[in-house]
Short mmCIF file of the C-alpha atoms (twelve columns), coordinates in Angstrom:
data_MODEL
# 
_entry.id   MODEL 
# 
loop_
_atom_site.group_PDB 
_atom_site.id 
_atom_site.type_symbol 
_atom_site.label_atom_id 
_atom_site.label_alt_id 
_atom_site.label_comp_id 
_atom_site.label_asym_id 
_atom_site.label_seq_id 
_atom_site.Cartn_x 
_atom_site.Cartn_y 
_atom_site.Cartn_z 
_atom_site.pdbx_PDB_model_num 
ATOM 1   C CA . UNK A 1   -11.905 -32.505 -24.957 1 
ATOM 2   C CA . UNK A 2   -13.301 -31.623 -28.057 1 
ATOM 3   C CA . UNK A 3   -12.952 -27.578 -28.447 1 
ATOM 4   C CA . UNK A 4   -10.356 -26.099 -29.972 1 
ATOM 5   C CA . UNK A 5   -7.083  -25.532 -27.964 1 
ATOM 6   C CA . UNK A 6   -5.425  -21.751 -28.494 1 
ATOM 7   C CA . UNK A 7   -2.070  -23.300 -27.801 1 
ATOM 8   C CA . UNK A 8   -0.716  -19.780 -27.819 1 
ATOM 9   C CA . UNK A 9   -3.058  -17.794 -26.204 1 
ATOM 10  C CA . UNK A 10  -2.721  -20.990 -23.305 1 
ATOM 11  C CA . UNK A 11  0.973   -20.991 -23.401 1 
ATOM 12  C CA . UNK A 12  1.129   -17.204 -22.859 1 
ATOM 13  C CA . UNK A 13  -1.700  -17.301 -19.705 1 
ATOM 14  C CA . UNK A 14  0.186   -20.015 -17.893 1 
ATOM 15  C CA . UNK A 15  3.856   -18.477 -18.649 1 
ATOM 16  C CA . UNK A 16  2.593   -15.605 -15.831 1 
ATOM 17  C CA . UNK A 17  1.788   -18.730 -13.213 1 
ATOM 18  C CA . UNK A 18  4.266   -19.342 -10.444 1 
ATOM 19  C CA . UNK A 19  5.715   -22.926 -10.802 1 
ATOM 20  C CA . UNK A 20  4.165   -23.268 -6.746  1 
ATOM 21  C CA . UNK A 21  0.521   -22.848 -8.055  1 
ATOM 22  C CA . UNK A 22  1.602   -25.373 -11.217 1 
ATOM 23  C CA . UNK A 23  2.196   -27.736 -8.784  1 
ATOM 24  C CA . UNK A 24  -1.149  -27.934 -7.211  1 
ATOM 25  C CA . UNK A 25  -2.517  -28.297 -10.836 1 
ATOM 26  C CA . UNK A 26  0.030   -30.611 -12.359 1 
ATOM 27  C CA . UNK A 27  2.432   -33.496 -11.977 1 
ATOM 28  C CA . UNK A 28  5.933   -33.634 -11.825 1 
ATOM 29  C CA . UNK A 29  6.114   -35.512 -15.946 1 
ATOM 30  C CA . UNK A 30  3.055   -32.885 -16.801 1 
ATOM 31  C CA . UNK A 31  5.310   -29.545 -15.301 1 
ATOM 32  C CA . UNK A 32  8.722   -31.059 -17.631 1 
ATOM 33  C CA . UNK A 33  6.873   -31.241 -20.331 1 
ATOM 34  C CA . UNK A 34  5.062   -28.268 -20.418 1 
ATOM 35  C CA . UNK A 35  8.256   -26.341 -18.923 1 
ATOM 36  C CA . UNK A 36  9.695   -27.639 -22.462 1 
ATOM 37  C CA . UNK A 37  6.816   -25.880 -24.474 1 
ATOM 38  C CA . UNK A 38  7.140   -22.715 -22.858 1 
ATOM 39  C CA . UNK A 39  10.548  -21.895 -22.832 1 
ATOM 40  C CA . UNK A 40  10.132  -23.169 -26.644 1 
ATOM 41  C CA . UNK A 41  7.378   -20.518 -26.594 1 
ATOM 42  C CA . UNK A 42  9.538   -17.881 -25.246 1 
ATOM 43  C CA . UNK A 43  12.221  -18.826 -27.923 1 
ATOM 44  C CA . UNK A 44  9.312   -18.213 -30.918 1 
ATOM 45  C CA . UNK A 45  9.988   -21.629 -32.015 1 
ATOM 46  C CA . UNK A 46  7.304   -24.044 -32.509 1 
ATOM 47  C CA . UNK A 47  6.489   -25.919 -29.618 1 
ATOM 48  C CA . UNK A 48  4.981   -29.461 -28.936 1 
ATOM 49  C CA . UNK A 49  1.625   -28.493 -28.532 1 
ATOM 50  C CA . UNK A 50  2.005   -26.929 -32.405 1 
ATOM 51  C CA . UNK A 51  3.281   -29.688 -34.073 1 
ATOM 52  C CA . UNK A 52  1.196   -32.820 -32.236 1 
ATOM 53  C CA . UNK A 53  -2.513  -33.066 -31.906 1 
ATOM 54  C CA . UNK A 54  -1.836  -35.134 -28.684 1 
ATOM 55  C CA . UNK A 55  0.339   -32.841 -27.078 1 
ATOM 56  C CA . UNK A 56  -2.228  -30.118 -27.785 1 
ATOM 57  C CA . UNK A 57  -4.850  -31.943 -26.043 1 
ATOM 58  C CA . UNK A 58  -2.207  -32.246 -23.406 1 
ATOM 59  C CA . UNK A 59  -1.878  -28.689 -23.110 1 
ATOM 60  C CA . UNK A 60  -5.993  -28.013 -23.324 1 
ATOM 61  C CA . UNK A 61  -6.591  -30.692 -20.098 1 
ATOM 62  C CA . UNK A 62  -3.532  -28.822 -18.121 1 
ATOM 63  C CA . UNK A 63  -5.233  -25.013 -18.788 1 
ATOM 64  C CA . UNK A 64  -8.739  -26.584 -18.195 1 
ATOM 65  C CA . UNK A 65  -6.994  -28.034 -14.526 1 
ATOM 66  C CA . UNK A 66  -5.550  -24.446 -13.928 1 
ATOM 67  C CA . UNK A 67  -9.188  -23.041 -14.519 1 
ATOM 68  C CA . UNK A 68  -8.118  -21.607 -17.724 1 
ATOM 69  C CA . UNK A 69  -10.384 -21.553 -21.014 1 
ATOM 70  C CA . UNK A 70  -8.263  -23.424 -23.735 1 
ATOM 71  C CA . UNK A 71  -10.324 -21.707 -26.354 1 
ATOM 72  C CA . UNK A 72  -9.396  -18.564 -25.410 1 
ATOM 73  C CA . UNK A 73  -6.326  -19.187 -22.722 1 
ATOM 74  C CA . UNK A 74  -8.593  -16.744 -20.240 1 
ATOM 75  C CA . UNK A 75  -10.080 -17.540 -16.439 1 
ATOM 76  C CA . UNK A 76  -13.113 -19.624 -17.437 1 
ATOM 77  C CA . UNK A 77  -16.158 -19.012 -15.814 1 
ATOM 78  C CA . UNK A 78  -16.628 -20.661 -12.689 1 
ATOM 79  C CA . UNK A 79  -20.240 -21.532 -11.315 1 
ATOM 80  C CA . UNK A 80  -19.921 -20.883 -7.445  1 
ATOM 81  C CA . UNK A 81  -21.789 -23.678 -5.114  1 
ATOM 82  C CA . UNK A 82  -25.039 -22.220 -4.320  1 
ATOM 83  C CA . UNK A 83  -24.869 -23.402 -0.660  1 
ATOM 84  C CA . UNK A 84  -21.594 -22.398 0.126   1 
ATOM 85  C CA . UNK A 85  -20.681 -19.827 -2.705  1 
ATOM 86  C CA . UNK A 86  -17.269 -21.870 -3.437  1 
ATOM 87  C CA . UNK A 87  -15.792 -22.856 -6.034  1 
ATOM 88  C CA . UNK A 88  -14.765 -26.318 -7.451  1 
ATOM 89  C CA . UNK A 89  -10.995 -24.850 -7.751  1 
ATOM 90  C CA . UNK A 90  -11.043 -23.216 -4.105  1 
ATOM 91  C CA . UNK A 91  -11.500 -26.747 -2.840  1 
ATOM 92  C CA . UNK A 92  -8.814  -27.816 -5.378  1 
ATOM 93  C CA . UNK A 93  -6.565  -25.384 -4.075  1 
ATOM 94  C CA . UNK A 94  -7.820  -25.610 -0.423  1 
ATOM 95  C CA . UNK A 95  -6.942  -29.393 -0.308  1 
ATOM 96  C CA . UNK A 96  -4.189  -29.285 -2.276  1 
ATOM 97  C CA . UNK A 97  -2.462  -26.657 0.630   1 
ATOM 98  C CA . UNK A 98  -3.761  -29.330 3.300   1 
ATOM 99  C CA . UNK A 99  -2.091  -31.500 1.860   1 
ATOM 100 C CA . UNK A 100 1.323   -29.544 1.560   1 
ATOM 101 C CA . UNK A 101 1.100   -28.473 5.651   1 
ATOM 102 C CA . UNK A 102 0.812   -32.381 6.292   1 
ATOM 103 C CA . UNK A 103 3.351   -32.941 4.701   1 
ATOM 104 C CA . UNK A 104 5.685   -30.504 6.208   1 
ATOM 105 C CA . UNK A 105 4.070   -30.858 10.107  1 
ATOM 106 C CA . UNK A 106 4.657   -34.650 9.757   1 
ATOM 107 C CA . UNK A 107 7.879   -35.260 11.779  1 
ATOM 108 C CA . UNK A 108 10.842  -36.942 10.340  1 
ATOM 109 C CA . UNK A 109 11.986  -40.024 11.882  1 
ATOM 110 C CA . UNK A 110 15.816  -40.065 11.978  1 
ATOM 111 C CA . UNK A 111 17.756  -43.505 12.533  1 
ATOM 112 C CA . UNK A 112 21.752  -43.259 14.120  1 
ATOM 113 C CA . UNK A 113 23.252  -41.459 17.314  1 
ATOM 114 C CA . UNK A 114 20.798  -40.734 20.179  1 
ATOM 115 C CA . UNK A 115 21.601  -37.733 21.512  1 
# 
């Protein structure tokens, strides 16, 4: 990434996101660390993402992954498919949720009493 990253104008879009559709975007380390920045944000302090170059790179790739604009911290515009009209982020999202109801319809195998 070699634009400009509004760290503010980023920190302030993705402080409205629930930490559900975080996940879908970002790891466990990347959610920590940017958890960090914004309650730093909220505290007017200067965060990470002020003070490092790397960390505001960080914080450009995570708002690009959220379909943010780091430039500007606003929805970037999205080109739908022409076949389909979808978006790269609906199938993002859409696997992402697939993945989730796997996860929770795969039954647990429990070892000890029988009943």
């Amino acid at each position: 990434m070699s634009q400009k990253v509004n760290v503010d104008a980023c920190l302030q879009a993705l402080s409205g996101w629930h930490l559900a559709d975080l996940w879908v975007c970002l790891s466990a380390h990347e959610l920590w660390e940017l958890g960090a920045m914004l309650a730093d944000h909220a505290d007017g302090v200067p965060t990470a993402a002020h003070q490092y170059p790397d960390a505001e790179q960080r914080l450009g790739f995570w708002a690009e992954n959220c379909g943010l604009d780091p430039a500007t911290g606003e929805r970037a515009a999205v080109e739908p498919d022409p076949a389909t009209g979808e978006t790269e982020a609906f199938f993002l999202a859409k696997d992402g949720a697939r993945m989730i109801v796997r996860e929770l319809q795969t039954p647990v195998r429990r070892e000890g009493k029988k009943a």
